[in-house]
C-alpha positions, 0 to 999 in steps of 0.5 A: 364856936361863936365868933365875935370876930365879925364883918361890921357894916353900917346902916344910916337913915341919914336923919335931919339932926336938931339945928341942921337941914336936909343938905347937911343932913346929906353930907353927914351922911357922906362924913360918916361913910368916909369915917367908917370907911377909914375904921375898916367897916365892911359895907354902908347901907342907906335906908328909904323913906318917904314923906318924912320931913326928918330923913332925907333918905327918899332918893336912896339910889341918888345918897349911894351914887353920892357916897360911892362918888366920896368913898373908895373901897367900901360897898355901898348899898340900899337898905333898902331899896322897897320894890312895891316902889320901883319897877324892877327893871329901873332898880336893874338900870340904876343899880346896873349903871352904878355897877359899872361906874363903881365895880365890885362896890355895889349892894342891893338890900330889898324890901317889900314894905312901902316904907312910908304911910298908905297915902304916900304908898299909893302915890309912889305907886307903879301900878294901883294892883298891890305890888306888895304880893309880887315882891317874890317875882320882882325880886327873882327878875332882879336877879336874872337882869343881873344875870348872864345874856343867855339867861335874859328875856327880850327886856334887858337892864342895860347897863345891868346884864352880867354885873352880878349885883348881890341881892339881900333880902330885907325883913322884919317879920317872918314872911320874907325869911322863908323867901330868902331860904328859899331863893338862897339868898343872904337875909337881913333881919330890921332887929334896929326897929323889929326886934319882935320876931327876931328868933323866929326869923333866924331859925326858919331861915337858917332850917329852910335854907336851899344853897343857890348859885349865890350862896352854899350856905346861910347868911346872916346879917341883924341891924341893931342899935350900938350906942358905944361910949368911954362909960356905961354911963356916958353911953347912957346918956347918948341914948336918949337920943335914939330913944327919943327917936324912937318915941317919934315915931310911936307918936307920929311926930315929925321932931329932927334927931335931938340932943340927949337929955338928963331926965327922959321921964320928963318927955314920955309916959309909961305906955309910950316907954314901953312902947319906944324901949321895946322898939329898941330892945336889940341894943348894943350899949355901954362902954368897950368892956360892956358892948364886948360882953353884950355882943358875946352874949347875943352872939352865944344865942344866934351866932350870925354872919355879919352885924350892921350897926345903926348909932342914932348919937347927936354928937357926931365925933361921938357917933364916930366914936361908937362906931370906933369902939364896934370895930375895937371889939370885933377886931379884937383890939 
């Protein structure tokens, strides 16, 4: 029986929007966790991007201390932290001192692409060899710096040994859903930006899956687009926004989040539609009723664990909003 009465979290890339600057970039950020937090939303994620003029979500460790610091109950995590970026060990020690500060809320995605362009890549780099190929070790010596002392080497994560930090393994491609079956890890699928190999990804975790001390059996999580309004129509002006977005990205210009506009036509020719629309096919829009059978239907074909929702809406009440109505429609409400 598929469930559309499901655990609900957030992922936020904490973009600039038109108007505003990084600092306000960051506390709408904040807003937003706090609002979420009130709805009942399970877990907050922040993303990391680097040399992104329109994202202030390069230092993601420092925006997750940040909304621990103005939040209360609900977890907050990275997706993700990208190891080809970090040593493993000071992910432990930042990860492990924020365990402690804040117990039993902490969460840590991790992904092994760079996030950001080859240049910028190999200036963040920890060492010239391609830590992209280690990401199956890197993620393993997390997993035993989080572990019990017997289990530790000579290096230790202090503080970090023992807080049993959960790791979620991130991907938008196939690679990475064989790692977290085999390692028996929860696995979350980049379906906001990748929708692509979505399927694949799901059943080859779901068929290689290996239980673990960590999990007795699969888990599941898709980050998707939702674009919730009173109207169908309503939700599809507010996406022109995310389409937009999307459309900065398939011409590598540097534009803040903007505001929704009547006739997109106007702003992007067939190739760059296709392109765009097809980055952003994994989207929940419409009214409650509409996003209500959407979710329905997505849930009858994969029937996963836990839906992350991203909203890229200009307006924020109307962003909160969106995320009110996902709440509605798994609650039940």
């Amino acid at each position: 029986m598929t469930n559309i009465q499901i655990p609900v979290s957030v992922l936020n890339l904490a973009p600039i929007r038109e108007g505003k600057d990084s600092k306000q970039a960051i506390e709408d950020l904040v807003n937003l966790a706090q609002a979420t937090e009130e709805m009942g939303y399970k877990r907050y994620w922040i993303a990391e991007h680097h040399n992104t003029p329109t994202l202030v979500s390069s230092a993601t460790s420092l925006l997750i201390k940040h909304t621990l610091e103005h939040t209360n109950t609900i977890r907050v995590g990275s997706g993700g932290i990208m190891l080809p970026n970090h040593a493993p060990l000071v992910v432990a020690e930042q990860f492990g001192t924020m365990a402690t500060i804040y117990p039993d809320r902490v969460d840590l995605g991790l992904g092994r692409a760079p996030g950001t362009d080859m240049m910028t890549a190999s200036a963040l780099r920890r060492s010239k060899n391609d830590s992209v190929y280690t990401f199956p070790e890197d993620v393993q010596q997390l997993l035993t710096y989080f572990g019990p002392l017997e289990e530790q080497s000579y290096v230790k994560a202090y503080p970090g040994v023992e807080t049993n930090i959960p790791i979620y393994i991130l991907g938008s491609s196939t690679d990475s859903a064989y790692l977290a079956a085999e390692l028996g890890l929860p696995y979350v699928f980049a379906s906001h930006f990748a929708p692509r190999y979505m399927e694949d990804a799901i059943r080859i975790y779901r068929a290689r899956f290996k239980p673990s001390q960590y999990l007795d059996k699969p888990y599941m999580m898709i980050c998707l687009n939702v674009i919730a309004a009173e109207t169908d129509e309503e939700a599809e002006f507010l996406s022109t926004t995310m389409k937009q977005f999307f459309l900065n990205v398939v011409r590598g210009t540097q534009m803040k989040l903007s505001p929704p506009v009547e006739d997109l036509d106007s702003l992007w020719n067939p190739m760059e539609k296709e392109a765009a629309e097809g980055m952003s096919s994994v989207t929940l829009m419409g009214s409650k009723e509409t996003v209500k059978g959407q979710l329905k239907q997505f849930q009858d074909m994969y029937n996963v664990d836990e839906i992350m929702a991203v909203s890229y809406i200009y307006d924020e009440n109307k962003q909160k909003r969106s995320y009110e109505i996902l709440k509605e429609i798994v609650d039940g409400k």
